[in-house]
MARZA-387548 format. One line per 8 residues: for each residue x, y, z of N, C-alpha, C. Coordinates in steps of 0.05 Angstrom, whole numbers, plus 5000, padded with zeros to 4 digits. Layout:
// MARZA-387548
X,Y,Z,X,Y,Z,X,Y,Z; ...
***
This chain:
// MARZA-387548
3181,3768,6930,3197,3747,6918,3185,3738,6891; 3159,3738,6889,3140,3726,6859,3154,3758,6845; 3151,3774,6849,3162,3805,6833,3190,3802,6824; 3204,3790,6844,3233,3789,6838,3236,3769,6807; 3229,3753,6810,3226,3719,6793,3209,3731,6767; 3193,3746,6776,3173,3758,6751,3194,3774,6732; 3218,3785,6745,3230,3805,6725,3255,3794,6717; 3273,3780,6734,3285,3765,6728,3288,3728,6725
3268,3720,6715,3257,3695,6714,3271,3673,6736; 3292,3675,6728,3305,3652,6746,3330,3659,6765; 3325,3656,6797,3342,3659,6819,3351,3640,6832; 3371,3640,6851,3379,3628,6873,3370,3635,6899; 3368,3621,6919,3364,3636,6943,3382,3654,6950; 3406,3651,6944,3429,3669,6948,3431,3704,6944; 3414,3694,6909,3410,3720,6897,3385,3737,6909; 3359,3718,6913,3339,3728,6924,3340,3744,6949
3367,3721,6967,3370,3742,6996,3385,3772,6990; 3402,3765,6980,3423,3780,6969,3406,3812,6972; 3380,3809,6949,3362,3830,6931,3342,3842,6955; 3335,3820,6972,3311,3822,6984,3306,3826,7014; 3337,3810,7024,3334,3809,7055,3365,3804,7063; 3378,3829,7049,3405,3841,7055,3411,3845,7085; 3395,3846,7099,3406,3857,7125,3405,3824,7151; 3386,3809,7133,3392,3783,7145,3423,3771,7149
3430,3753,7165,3457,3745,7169,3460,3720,7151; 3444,3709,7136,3436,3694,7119,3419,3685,7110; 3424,3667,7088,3387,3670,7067,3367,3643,7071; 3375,3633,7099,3360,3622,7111,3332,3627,7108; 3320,3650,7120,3291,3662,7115,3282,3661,7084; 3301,3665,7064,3299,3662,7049,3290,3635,7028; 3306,3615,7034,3300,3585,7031,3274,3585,7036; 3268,3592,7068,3246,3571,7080,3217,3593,7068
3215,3620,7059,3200,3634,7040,3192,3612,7006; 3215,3612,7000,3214,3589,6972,3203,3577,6968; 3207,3553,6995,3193,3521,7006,3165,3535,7010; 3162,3546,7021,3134,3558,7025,3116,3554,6998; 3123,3583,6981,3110,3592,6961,3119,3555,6945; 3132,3546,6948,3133,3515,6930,3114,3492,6926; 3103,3507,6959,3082,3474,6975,3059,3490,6966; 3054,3516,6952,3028,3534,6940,3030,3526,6912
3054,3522,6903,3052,3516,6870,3058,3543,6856; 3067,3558,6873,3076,3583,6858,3099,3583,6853; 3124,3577,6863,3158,3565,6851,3165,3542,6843; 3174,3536,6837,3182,3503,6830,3215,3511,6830; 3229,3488,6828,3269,3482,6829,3264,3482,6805; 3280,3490,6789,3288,3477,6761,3307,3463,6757; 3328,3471,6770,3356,3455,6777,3369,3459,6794; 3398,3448,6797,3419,3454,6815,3443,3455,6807
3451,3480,6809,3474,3493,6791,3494,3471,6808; 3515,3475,6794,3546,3463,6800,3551,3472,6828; 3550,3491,6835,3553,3508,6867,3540,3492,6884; 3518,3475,6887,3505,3469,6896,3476,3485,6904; 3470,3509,6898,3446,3528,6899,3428,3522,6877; 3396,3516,6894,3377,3508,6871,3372,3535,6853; 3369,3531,6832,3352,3552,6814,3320,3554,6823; 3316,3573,6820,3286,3566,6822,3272,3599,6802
3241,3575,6790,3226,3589,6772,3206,3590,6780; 3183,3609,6769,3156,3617,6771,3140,3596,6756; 3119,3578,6772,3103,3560,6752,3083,3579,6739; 3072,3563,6720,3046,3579,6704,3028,3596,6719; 3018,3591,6750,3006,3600,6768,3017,3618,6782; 3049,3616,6786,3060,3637,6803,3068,3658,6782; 3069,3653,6751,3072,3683,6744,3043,3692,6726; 3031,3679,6741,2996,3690,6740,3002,3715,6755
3004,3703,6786,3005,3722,6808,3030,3742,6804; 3050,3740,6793,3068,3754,6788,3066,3780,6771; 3043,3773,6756,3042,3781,6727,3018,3815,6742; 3008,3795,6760,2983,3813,6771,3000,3835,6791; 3019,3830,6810,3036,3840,6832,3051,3865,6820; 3061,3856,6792,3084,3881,6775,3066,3898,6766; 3082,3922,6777,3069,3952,6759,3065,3951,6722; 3047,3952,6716,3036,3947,6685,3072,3958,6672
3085,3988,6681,3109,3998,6667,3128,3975,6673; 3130,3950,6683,3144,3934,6691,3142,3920,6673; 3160,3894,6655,3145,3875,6641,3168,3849,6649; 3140,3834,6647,3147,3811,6664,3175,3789,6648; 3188,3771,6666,3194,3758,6633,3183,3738,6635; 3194,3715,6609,3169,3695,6597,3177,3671,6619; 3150,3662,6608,3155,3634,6634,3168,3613,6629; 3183,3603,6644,3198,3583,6634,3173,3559,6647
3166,3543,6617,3144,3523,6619,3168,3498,6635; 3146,3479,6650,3167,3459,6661,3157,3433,6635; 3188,3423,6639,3184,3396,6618,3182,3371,6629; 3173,3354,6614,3158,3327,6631,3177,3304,6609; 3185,3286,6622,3196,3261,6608,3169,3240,6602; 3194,3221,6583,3162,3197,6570,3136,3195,6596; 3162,3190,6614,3139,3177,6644,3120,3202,6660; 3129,3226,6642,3117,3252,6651,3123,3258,6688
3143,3251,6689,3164,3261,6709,3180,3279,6699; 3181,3310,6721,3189,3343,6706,3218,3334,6697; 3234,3348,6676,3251,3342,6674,3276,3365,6681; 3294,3364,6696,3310,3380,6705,3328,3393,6686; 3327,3429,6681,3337,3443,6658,3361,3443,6665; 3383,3442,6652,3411,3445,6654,3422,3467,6640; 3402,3481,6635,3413,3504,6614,3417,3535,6622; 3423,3527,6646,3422,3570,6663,3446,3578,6650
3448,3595,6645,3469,3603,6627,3483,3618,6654; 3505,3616,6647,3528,3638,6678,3526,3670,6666; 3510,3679,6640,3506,3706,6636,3493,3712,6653; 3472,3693,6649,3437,3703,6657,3446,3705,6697; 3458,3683,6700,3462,3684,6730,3483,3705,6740; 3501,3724,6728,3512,3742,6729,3501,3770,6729; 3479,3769,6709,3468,3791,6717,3446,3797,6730; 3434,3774,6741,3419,3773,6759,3434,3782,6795
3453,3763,6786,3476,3774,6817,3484,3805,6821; 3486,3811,6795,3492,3846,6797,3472,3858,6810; 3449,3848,6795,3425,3867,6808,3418,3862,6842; 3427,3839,6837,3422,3839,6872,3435,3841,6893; 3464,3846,6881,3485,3864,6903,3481,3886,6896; 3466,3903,6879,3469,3931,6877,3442,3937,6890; 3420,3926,6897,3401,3925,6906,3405,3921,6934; 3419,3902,6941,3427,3904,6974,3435,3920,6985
3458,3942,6960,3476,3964,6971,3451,3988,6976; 3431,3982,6972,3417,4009,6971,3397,4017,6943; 3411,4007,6924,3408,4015,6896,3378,4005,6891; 3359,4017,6890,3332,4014,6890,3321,3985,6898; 3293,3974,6882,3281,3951,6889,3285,3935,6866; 3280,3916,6875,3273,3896,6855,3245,3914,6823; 3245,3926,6834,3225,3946,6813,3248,3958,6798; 3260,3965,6815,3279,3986,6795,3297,3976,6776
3282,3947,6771,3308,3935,6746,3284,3927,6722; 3294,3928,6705,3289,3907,6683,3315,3900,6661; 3304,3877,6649,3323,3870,6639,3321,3864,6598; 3341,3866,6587,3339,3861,6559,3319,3893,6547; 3332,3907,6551,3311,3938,6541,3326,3938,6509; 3307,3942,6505,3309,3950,6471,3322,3982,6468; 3342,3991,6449,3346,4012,6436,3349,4016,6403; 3331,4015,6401,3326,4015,6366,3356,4039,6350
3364,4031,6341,3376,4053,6317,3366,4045,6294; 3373,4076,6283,3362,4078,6253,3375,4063,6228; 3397,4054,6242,3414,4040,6215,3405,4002,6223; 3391,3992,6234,3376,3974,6231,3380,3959,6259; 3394,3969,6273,3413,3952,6298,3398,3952,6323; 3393,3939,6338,3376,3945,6365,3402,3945,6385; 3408,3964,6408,3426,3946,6429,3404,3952,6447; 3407,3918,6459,3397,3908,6488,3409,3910,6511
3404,3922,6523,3414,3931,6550,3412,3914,6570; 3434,3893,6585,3429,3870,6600,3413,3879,6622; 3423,3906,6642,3406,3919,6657,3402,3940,6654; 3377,3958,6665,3366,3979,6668,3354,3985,6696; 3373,4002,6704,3369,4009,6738,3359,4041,6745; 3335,4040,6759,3330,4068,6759,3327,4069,6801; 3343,4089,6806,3346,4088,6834,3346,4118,6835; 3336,4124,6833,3332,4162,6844,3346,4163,6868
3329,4159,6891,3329,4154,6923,3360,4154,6925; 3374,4142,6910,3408,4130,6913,3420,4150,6899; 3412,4168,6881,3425,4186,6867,3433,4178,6848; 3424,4155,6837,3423,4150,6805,3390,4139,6794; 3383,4170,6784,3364,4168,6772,3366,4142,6746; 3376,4139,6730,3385,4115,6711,3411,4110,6710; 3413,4086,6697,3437,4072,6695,3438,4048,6674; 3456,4041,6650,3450,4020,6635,3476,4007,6646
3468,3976,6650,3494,3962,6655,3496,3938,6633; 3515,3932,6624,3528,3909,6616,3545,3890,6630; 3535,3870,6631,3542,3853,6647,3568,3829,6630; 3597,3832,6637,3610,3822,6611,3633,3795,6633; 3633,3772,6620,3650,3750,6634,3677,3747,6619; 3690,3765,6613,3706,3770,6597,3705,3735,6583; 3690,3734,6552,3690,3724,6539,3688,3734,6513; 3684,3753,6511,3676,3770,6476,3694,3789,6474
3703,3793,6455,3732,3811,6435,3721,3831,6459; 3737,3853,6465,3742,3877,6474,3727,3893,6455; 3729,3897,6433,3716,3922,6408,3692,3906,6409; 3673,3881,6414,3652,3888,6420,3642,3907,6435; 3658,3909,6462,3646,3927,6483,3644,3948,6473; 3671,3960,6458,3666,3982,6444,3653,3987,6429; 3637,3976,6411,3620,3976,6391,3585,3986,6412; 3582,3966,6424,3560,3971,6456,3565,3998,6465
3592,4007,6459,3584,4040,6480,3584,4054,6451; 3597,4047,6424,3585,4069,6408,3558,4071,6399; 3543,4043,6396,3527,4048,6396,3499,4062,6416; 3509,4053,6433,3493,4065,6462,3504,4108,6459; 3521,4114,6446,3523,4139,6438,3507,4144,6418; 3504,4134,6397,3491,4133,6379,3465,4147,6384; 3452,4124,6398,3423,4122,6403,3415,4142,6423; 3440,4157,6447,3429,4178,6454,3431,4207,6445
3441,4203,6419,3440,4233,6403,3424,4230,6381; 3407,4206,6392,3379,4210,6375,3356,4235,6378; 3350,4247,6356,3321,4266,6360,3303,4259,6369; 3286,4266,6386,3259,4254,6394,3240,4266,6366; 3214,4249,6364,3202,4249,6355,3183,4290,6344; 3186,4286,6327,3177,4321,6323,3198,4344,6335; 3222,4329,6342,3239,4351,6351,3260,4365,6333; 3250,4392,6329,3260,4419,6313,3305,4406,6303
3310,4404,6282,3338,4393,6285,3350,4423,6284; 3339,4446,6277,3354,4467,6282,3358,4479,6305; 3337,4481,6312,3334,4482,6350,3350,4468,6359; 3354,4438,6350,3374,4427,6369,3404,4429,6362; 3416,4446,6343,3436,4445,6322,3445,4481,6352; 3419,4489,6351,3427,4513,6371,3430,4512,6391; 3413,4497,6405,3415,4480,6438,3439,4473,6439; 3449,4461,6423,3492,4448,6428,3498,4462,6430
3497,4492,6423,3520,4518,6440,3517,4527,6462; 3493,4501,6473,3488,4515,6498,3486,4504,6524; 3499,4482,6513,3512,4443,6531,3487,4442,6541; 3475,4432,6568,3452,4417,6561,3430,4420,6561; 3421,4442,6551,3410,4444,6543,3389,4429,6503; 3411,4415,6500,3411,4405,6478,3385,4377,6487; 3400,4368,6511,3383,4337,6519,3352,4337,6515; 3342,4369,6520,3310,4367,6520,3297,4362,6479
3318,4357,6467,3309,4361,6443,3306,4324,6435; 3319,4309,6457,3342,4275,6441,3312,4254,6458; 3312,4235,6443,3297,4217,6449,3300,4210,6482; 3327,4204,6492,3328,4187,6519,3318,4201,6543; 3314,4231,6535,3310,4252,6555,3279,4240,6554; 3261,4221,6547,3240,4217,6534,3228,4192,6553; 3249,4184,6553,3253,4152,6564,3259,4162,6586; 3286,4168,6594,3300,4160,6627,3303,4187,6636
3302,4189,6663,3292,4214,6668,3327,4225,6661; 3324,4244,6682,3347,4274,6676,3364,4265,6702; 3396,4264,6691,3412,4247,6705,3427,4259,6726; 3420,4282,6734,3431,4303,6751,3451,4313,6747; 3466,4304,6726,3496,4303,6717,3500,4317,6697; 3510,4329,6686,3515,4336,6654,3529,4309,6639; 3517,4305,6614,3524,4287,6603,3497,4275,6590; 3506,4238,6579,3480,4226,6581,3481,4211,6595
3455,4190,6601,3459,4169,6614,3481,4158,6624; 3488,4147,6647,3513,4132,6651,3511,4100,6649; 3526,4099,6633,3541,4058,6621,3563,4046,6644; 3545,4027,6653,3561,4017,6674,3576,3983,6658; 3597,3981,6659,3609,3957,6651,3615,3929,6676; 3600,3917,6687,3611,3897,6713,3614,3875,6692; 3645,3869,6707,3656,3839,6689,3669,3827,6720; 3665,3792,6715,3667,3772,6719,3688,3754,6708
3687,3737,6726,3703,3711,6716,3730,3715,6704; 3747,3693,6693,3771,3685,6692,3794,3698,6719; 3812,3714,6710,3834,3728,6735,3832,3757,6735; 3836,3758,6757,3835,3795,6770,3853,3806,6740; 3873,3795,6735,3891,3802,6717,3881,3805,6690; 3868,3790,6673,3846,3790,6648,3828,3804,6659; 3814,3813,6684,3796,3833,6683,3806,3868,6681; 3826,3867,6704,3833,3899,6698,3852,3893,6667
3863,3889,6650,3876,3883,6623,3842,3895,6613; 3830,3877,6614,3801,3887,6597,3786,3919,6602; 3795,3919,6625,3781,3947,6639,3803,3972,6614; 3823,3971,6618,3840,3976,6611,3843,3985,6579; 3836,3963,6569,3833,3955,6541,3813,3977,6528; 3785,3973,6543,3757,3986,6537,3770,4020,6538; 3784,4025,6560,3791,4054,6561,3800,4062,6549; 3823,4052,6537,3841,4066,6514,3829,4073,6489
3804,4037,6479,3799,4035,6452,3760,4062,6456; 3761,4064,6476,3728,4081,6480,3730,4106,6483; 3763,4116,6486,3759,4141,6499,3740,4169,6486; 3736,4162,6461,3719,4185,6446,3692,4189,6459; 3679,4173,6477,3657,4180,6477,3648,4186,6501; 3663,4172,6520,3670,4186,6545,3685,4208,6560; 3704,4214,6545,3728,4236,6551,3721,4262,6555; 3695,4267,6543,3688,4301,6543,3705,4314,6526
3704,4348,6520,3716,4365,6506,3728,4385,6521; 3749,4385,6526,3765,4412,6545,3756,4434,6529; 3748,4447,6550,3738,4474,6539,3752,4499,6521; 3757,4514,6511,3775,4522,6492,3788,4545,6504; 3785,4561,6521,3790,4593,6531,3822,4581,6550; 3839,4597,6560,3867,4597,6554,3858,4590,6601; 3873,4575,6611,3871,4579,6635,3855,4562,6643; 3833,4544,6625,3809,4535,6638,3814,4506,6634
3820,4480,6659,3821,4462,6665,3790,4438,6663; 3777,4452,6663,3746,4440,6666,3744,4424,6639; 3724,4406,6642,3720,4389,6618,3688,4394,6609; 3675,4396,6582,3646,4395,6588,3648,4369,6572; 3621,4353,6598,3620,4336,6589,3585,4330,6577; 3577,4355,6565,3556,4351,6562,3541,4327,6538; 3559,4319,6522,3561,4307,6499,3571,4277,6503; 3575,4272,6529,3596,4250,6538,3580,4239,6551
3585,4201,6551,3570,4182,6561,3588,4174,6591; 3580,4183,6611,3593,4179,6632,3606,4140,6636; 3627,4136,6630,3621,4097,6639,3640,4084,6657; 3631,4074,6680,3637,4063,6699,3649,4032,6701; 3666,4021,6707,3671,3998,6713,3672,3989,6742; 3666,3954,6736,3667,3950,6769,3664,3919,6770; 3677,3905,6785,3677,3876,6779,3658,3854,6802; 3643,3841,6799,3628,3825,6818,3653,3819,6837
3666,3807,6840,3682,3787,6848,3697,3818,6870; 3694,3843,6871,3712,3868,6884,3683,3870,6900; 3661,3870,6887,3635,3884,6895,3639,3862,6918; 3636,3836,6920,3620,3819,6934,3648,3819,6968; 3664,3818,6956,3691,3823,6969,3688,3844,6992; 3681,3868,6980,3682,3894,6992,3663,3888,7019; 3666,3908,7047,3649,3900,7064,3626,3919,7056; 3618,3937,7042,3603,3951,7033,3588,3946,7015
3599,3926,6999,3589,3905,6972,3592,3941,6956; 3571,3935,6944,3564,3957,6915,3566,3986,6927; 3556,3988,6949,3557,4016,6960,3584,4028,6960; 3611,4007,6965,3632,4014,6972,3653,4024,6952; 3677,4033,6954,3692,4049,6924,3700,4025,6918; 3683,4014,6899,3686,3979,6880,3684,4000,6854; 3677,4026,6840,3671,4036,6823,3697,4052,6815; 3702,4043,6783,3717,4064,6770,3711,4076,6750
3712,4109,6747,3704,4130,6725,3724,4120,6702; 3713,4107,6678,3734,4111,6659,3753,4138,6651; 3774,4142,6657,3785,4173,6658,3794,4173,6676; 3797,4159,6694,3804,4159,6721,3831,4143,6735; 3833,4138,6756,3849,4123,6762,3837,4107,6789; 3824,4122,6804,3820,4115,6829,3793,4103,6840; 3790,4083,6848,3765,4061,6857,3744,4085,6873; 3718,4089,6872,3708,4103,6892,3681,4094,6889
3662,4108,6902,3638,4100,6914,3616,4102,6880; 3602,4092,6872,3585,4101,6853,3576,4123,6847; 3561,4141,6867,3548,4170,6871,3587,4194,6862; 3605,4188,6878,3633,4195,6866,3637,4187,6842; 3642,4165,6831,3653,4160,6804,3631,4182,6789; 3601,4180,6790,3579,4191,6769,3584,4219,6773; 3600,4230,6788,3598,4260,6791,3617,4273,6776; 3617,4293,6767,3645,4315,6753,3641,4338,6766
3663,4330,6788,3680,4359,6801,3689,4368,6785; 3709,4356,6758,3726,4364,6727,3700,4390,6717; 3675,4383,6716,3656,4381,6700,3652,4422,6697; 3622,4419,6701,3603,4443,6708,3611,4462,6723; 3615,4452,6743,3620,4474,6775,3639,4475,6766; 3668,4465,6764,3692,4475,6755,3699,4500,6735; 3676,4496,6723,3679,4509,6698,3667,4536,6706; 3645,4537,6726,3633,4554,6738,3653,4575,6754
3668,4556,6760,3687,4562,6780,3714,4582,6765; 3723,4568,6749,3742,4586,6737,3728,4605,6713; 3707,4610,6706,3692,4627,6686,3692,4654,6707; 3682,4649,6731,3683,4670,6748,3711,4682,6756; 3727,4661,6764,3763,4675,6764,3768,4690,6735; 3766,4670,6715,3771,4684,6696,3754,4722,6690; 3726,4714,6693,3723,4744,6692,3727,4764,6708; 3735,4754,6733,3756,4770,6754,3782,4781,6745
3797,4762,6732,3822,4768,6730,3813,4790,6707; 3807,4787,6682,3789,4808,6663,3798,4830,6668; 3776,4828,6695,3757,4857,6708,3785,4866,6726; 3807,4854,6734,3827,4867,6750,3843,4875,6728; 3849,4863,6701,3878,4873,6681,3858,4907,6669; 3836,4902,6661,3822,4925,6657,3837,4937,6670; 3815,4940,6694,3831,4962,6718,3863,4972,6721; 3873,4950,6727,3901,4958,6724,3903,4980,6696
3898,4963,6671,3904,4978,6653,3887,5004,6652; 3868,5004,6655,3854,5042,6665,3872,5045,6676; 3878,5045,6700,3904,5055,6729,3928,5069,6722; 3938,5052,6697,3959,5064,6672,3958,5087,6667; 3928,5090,6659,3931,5110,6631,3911,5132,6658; 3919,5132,6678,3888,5154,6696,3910,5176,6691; 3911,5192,6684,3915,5226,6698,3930,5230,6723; 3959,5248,6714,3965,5254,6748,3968,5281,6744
3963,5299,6764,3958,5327,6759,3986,5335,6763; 3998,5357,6739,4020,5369,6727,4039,5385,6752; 4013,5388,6772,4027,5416,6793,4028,5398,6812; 4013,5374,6832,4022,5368,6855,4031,5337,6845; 4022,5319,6819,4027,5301,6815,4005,5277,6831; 3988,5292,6843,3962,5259,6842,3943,5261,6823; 3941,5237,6831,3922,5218,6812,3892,5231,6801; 3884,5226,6781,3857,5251,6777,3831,5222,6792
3822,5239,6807,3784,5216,6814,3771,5219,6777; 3764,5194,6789,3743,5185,6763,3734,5208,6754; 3720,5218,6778,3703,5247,6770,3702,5268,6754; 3738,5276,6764,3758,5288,6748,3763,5285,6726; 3776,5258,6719,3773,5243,6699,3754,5247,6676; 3733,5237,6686,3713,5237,6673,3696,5275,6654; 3705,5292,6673,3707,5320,6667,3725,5326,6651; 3748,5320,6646,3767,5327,6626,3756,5313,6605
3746,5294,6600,3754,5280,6577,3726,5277,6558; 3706,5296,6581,3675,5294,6570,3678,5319,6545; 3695,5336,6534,3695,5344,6511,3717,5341,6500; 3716,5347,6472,3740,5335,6453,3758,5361,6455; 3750,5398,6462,3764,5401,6463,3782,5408,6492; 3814,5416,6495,3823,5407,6516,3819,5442,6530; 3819,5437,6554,3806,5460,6572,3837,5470,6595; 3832,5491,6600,3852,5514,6606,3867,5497,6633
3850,5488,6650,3859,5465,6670,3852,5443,6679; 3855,5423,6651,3854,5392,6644,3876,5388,6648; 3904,5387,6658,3929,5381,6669,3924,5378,6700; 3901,5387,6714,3903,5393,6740,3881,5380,6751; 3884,5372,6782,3872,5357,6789,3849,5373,6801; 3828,5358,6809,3804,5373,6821,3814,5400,6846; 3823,5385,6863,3842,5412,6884,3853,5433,6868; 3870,5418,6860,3891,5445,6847,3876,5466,6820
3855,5450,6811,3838,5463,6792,3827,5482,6814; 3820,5477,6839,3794,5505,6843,3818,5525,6860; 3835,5514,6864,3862,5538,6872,3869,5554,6856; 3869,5537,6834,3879,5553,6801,3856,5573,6794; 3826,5570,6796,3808,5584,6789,3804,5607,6801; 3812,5595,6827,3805,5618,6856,3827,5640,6850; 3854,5625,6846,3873,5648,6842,3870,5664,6816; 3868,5655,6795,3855,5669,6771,3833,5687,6782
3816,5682,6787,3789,5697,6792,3801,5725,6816; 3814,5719,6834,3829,5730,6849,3843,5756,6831; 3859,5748,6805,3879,5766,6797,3866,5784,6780; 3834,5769,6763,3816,5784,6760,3807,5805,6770; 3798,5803,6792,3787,5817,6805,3809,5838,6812; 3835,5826,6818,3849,5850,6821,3860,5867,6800; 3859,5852,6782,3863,5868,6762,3838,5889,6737; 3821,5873,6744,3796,5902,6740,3788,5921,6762
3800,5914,6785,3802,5929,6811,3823,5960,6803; 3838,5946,6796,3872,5964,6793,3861,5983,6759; 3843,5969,6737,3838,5983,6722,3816,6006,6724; 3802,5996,6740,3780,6015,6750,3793,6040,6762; 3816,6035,6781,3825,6051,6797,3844,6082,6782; 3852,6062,6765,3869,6075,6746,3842,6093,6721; 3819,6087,6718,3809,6100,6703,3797,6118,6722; 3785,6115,6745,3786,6133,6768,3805,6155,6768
3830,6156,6777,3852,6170,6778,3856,6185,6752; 3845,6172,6726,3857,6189,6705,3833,6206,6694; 3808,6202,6706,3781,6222,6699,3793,6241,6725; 3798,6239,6742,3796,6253,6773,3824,6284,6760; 3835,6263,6753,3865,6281,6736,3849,6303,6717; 3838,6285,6698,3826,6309,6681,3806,6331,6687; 3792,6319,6712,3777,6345,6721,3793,6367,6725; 3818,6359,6747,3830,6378,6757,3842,6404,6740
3855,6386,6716,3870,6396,6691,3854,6416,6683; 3827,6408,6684,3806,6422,6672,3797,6448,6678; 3788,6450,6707,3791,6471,6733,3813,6486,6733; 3832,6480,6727,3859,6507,6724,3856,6515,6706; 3857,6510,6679,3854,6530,6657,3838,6544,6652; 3810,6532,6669,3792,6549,6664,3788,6572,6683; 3810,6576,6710,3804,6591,6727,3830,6614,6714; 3852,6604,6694,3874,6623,6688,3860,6638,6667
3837,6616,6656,3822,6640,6627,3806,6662,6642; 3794,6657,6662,3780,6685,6682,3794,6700,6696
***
């Protein structure tokens, strides 16, 4: 609880149970934890919201111990000093802002649903750009275990123009097609032909780990307050006026449905008021993929079936289909032998056509070629048979011819 308060300075019991002891039937245990650490001097009330739920903050001593409890990569926030009137009686702050208590509530229904620890948040992260601009990231959620290695959320009560938000996701594009430090820009000019391989070159790959996903980081949008009706209008709004940076690039080859979204900032919407509703809270399909239409689970919205595998998927049909019109078209052009009319084997094939020039029985198929040879060789034979015989017969003649005249000259 001092860890919780250390990162998000100021809670409710509500929020604390909410974050911390989700499976309780209420934040009973919670309260009487508070009162505890209160009668130590480690919490103090600061106020009591309109709801009737006390606030409560870390005194100078409890975010001593706070300060000692958080992992050094954790940073604490600042302490809210307590104030004393003339009579030096504390004086009660009236100033919780409904941001600050909004996105404290996010983190701790998404923390109930599963979504890491109270570790796994911080809040107000810096992203420097080069053209002078920082964007601060209300949350920063890292939940591996849940299947979202990172996550930036903005936490919005529909109060600020719409093209702010938009401005928040261009720049949050911006800053992740930043170079990391000493990183080659030609190398990375080459890595983009090779989708993502590009990420190992960009600063955020630096920062937040590798998002299992193709893409970059995923931007989560949870809005609050006024009517269900001004919230999806806004949801709405953001999609039409953002679509460049989320939409991905359909891939260019003739047949192929897949999207890469390697270049694309995945961003999610999702409203407290659906989350808290849901019996699943955050775990449940309270989540929508901008691009989308349909409410689904977080780990679903962050995924692209559209994506990789699809693409995987028809790259291989595609070089199937290829490798079948080939064939067919070989199939066309194969050889059918002149005398019975089948088809020549490859083999065959491949024998006729291994010299340029054309041979006595290249019309004929392997069979009918060694019939044709046999019978040739056959007529050969009979026919130097029949010439032999005949030069036989016509020496045998001449002997004879020979023998008479010479017996009429004696």
């Amino acid at each position: 609880m001092l860890r919780a308060l250390g990162i998000f300075q100021r809670a409710t019991a509500d929020q604390l149970w909410r974050m911390l002891r989700s499976a309780d039937r209420h934040d009973r245990c919670t309260r009487d934890t508070l009162k505890a650490l209160e009668k130590t001097g480690l919490v103090r009330e600061e106020t009591r919201l309109k709801s009737g739920h006390k606030l409560w903050v870390l005194t100078e001593k409890g975010h001593r111990e706070a300060k000692l409890l958080l992992p050094k990569s954790v940073r604490i926030s600042a302490l809210r000093k307590l104030r004393l009137d003339a009579e030096g009686r504390p004086v009660k702050d009236d100033g919780y802002d409904e941001h600050a208590a909004a996105v404290t509530l996010t983190a701790a229904v998404l923390t109930g649903a599963g979504y890491g620890t109270p570790l796994s948040w911080q809040t107000e992260i810096a992203h420097k750009l080069p053209y002078g601009y920082t964007q601060y990231a209300d949350l920063t959620m890292r939940a591996p275990d849940a299947g979202v290695p990172a996550m930036l959320l903005e936490v919005d009560r529909v109060t600020e123009p719409v093209d702010d938000l938009v401005d928040k996701l261009r720049r949050y594009n911006d800053w992740f097609e930043l170079l990391a430090p000493k990183a080659d820009a030609d190398q990375e000019k080459a890595a983009r032909r090779r989708g993502s391989a590009v990420h190992d070159f960009r600063l955020w790959s630096r920062i937040y780990p590798a998002t299992g996903h193709e893409g970059y980081p995923p931007v989560a949008f949870v809005f609050t307050g006024k009517t269900a009706e001004q919230r999806e209008s806004r949801m709405r709004r953001l999609e039409q006026a953002g679509r460049r940076y989320f939409a991905g690039t359909p891939y260019p080859w003739a047949g192929f449905t897949a999207v890469d979204y390697h270049q694309a900032v995945p961003v999610v919407v999702t409203e407290l008021e659906r989350i808290t509703a849901d019996p699943a809270g955050a775990g449940g399909p309270v989540w929508r993929r901008l691009g989308r239409q349909e409410w689904q689970t977080l780990s679903e919205a962050l995924d692209n079936p559209d994506g990789e595998r699809l693409y995987r998927v028809q790259e291989e049909q595609s070089r199937r289909r290829q490798a079948e019109r080939k064939a067919a078209e070989r199939e066309a052009k194969r050889p059918a032998c002149t005398q019975c009319g089948t088809r020549f084997t490859d083999e065959r094939w491949q024998v006729t056509t291994r010299s340029s020039w054309p041979g006595q029985w290249d019309g004929l198929c392997g069979p009918c070629e060694k019939e044709a040879v046999s019978r040739a060789e056959a007529e050969r034979v009979a026919r130097r048979q029949a010439e032999e015989d005949a030069e036989r017969e016509a020496a045998e003649a001449e002997v004879k011819k020979g023998r008479g005249l010479f017996g009429r000259r004696r």
